[in-house]
C-alpha positions as CSV (number, residue, x, y, z in Angstrom):
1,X,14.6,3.8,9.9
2,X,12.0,5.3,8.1
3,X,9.2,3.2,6.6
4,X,9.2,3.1,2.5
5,X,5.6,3.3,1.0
6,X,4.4,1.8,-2.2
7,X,1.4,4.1,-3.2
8,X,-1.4,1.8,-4.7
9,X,-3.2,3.6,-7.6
10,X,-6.2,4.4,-6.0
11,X,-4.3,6.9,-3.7
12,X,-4.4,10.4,-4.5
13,X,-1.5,12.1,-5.4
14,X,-2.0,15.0,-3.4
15,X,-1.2,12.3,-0.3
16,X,2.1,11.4,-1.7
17,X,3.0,15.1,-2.5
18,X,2.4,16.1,1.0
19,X,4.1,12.8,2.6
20,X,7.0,13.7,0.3
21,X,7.1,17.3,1.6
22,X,7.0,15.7,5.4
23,X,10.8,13.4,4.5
24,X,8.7,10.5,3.9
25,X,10.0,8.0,1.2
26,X,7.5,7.5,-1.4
27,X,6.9,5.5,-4.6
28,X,3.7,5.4,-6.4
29,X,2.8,2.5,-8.2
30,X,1.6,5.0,-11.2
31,X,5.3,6.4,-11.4
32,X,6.4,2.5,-11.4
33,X,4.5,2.3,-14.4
34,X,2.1,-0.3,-13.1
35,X,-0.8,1.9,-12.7
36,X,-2.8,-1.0,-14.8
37,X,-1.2,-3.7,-12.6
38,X,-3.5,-6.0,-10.9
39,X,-3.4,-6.0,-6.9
40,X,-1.2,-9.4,-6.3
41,X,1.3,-7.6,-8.9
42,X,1.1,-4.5,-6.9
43,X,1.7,-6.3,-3.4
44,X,4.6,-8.5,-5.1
45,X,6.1,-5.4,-6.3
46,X,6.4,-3.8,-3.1
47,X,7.6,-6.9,-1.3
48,X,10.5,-6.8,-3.9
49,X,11.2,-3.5,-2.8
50,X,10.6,-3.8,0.9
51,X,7.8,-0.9,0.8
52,X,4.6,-1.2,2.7
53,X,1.8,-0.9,0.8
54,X,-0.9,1.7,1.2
55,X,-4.0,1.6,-0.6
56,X,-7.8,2.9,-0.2
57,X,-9.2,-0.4,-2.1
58,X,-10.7,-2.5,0.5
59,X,-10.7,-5.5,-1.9
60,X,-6.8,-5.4,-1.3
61,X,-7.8,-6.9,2.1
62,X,-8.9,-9.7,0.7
63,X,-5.5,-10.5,-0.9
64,X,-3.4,-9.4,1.9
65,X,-6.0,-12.3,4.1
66,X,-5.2,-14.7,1.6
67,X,-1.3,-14.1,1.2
68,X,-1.7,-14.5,5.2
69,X,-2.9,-17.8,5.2
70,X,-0.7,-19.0,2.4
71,X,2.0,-18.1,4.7
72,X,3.4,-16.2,1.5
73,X,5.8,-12.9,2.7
74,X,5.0,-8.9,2.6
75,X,6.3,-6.5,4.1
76,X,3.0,-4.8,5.1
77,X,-0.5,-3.7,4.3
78,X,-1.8,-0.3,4.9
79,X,-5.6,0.4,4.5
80,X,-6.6,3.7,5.0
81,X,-10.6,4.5,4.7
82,X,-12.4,8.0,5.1
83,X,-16.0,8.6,5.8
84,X,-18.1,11.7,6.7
85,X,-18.7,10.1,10.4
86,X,-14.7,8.2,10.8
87,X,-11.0,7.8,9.7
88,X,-9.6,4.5,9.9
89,X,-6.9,2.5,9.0
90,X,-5.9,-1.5,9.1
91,X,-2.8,-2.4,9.1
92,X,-1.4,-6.0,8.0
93,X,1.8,-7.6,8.4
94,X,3.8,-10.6,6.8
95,X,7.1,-11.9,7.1
């Protein structure tokens, strides 16, 4: 089974386009119409749907943490960051 993304709005499209043109299953939170959305709308939203999340906000940690310890369910977290010197990504998950 393929993993469903929920594009947070700070992702460029250009990253969904070309996951899109890879098979991947994609959902922007723009194209949701909650592009003004705050983040714990955003996360809920892609609980509902069963879609991991993937943002490049670091605050969205910070919820993600806090959703952790209120033992409070999601399907996953993606945090992807890019720098001149590294690529990384964190990856959170709730039941």
């Amino acid at each position: 089974m393929a993993t469903r993304l929920y594009m947070d709005v700070h992702v460029p499209q250009s990253i969904s386009d070309q996951l899109r043109r890879r098979g991947a299953d994609v959902i922007t939170a723009i194209e949701d119409g909650l592009q003004a959305a705050p983040d714990d709308e955003l996360l809920e939203r892609a609980r509902q749907l069963g879609r991991v999340i993937f943002t490049q906000d670091i605050r969205f940690m910070v919820l993600v943490q806090t959703w952790q310890r209120q033992h409070r369910s999601f399907a996953a977290c993606s945090l992807a960051t890019n720098s001149a010197a590294r690529s990384a990504s964190t990856f959170a998950i709730s039941n």
